[in-house]
C-alpha positions as CSV (number, residue, x, y, z in Angstrom):
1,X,-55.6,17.6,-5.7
2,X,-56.9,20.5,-7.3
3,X,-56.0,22.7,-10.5
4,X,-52.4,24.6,-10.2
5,X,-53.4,28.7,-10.5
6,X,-51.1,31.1,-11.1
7,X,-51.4,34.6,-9.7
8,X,-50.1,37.7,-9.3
9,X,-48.4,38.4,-5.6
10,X,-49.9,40.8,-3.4
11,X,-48.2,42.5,-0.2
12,X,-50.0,40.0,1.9
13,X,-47.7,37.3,0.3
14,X,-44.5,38.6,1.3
15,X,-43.9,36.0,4.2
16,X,-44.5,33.2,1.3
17,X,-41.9,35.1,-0.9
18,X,-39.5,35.3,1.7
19,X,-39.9,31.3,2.7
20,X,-39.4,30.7,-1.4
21,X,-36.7,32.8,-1.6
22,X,-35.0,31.0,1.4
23,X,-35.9,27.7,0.1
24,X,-34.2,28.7,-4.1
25,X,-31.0,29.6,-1.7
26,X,-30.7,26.6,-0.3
27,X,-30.9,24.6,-3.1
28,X,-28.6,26.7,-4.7
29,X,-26.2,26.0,-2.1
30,X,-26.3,29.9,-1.3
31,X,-28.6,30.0,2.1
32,X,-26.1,32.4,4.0
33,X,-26.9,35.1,1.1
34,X,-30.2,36.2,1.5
35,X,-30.3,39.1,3.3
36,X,-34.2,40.4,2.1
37,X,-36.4,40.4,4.9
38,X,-40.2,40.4,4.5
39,X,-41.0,43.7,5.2
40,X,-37.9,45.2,2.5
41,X,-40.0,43.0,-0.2
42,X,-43.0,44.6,1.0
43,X,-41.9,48.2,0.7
44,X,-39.7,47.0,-2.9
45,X,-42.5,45.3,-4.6
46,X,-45.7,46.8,-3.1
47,X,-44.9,50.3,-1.7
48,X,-42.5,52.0,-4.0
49,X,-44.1,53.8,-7.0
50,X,-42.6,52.2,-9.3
51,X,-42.4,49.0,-7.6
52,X,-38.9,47.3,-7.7
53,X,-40.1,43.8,-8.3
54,X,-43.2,41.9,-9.7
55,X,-44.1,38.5,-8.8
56,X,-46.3,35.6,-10.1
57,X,-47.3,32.6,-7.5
58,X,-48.1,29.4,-7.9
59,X,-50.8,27.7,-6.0
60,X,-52.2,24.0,-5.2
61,X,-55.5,24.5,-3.2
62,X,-54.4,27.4,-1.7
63,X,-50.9,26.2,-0.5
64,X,-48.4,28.5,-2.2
65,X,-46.2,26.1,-4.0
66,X,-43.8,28.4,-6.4
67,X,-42.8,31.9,-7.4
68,X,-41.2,33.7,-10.4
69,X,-39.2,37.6,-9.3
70,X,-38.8,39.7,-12.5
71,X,-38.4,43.5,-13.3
72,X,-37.0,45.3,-16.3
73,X,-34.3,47.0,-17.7
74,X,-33.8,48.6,-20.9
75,X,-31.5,47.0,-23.6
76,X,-29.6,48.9,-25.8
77,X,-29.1,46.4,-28.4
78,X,-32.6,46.1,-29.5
79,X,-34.1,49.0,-28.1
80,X,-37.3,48.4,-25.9
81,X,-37.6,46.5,-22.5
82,X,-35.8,43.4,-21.2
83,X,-38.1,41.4,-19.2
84,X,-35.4,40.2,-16.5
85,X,-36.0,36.9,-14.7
86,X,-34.4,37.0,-10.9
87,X,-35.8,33.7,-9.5
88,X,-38.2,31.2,-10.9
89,X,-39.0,28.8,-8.3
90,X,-41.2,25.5,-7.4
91,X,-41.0,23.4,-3.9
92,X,-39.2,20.1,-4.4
93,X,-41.9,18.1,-4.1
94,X,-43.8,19.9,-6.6
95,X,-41.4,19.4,-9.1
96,X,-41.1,16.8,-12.0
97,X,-45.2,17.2,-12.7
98,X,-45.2,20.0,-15.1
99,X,-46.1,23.0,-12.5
100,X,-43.1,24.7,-13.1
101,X,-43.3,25.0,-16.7
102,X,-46.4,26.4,-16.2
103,X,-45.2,29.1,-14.0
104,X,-42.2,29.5,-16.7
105,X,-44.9,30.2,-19.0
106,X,-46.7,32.7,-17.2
107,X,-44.0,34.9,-16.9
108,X,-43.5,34.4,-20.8
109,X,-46.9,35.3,-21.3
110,X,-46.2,38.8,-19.0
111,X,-43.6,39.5,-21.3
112,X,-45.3,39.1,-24.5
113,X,-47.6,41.6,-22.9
114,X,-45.1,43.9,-22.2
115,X,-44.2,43.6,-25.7
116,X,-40.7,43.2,-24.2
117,X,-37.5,43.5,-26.7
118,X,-36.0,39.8,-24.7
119,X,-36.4,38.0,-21.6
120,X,-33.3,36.8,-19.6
121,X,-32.4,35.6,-16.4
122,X,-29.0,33.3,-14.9
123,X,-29.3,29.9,-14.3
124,X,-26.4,27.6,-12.2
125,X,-24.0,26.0,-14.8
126,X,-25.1,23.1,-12.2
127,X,-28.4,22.7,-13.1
128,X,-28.3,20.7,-15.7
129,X,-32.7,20.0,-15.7
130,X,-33.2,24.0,-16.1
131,X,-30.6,24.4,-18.7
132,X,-31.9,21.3,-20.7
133,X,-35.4,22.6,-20.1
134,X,-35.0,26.2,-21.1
135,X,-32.6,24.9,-24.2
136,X,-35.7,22.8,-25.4
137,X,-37.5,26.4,-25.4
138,X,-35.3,28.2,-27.4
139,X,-33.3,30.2,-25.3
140,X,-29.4,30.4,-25.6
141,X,-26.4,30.8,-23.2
142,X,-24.9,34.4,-23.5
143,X,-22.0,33.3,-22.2
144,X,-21.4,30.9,-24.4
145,X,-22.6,32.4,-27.9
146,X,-21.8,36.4,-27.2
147,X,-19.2,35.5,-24.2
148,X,-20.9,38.0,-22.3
149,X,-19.8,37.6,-18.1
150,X,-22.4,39.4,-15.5
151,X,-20.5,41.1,-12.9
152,X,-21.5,42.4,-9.5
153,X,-20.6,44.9,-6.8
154,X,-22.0,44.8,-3.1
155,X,-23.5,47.7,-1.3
156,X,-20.8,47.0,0.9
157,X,-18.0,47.3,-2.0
158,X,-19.3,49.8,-3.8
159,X,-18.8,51.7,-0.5
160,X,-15.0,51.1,0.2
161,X,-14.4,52.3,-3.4
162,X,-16.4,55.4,-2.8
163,X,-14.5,55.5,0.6
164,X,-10.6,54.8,-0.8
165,X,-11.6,56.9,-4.3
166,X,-12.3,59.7,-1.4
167,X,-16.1,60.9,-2.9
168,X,-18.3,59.9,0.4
């Protein structure tokens, strides 16, 4: 078995994105979710200027084995960038052997070159390994130290209140 290398995702990887993405939802318990197809990551990532997405793969000769989805926002707290984690990702049976702390660290490493203001991202109240891994980093539960809730509307609500509020 060869060397684990992490590297950016191109368009061409999209289908592998989409398979990883399919795979994190079904661990999650949350397969009937996903709704991104392959080519709406190609336009969101690779097309639109700016893109929506970034992504980092991991790789075990040549077999695509993991993936990390970030973007940013802008924090008004500290002022400057958050570097936002949507899905950090490695196969099960890659798991357990150190790859996916690797990848973890990547995308800390794109974030320190960012010179981001913070890095954050949700994690299942479930999964206990990621929260006792990402603990043993340093990082810290906003819910439980600034009792800070994330909220979200759909598409599909955001349209019935636009519909019933009578502006669309």
């Amino acid at each position: 078995m060869g060397a684990l290398v992490i590297r950016r995702a191109t368009k061409d990887d999209c289908h592998h994105i989409r398979r990883l993405i399919q795979e994190l939802a079904v661990f999650e318990g949350m397969e009937s979710q996903v709704e991104v197809s392959e080519k709406t990551l190609e336009n969101d990532g690779f097309e639109n200027a700016p893109p929506f997405f970034h992504s980092l793969l991991a790789t075990l000769d040549n077999e695509v084995i993991g993936y990390a989805l970030y973007y940013y926002l802008y924090s008004t707290n500290e002022g400057g960038e958050i570097f936002y984690l949507e899905d950090l990702y490695m196969k099960e049976e890659y798991r357990g052997k150190g790859h996916g702390k690797q990848l973890f660290m990547a995308v800390v490493e794109e974030a320190q070159k960012r010179r981001s203001a913070c890095m954050q991202w949700c994690v299942l109240n479930w999964n206990s390994k990621a929260i006792d891994f990402y603990k043993s980093l340093g990082a810290f539960d906003l819910t439980l130290s600034q009792d800070i809730h994330m909220y979200r509307l759909t598409f599909s609500v955001i349209g019935r209140i636009l519909t019933e509020k009578g502006t669309t």
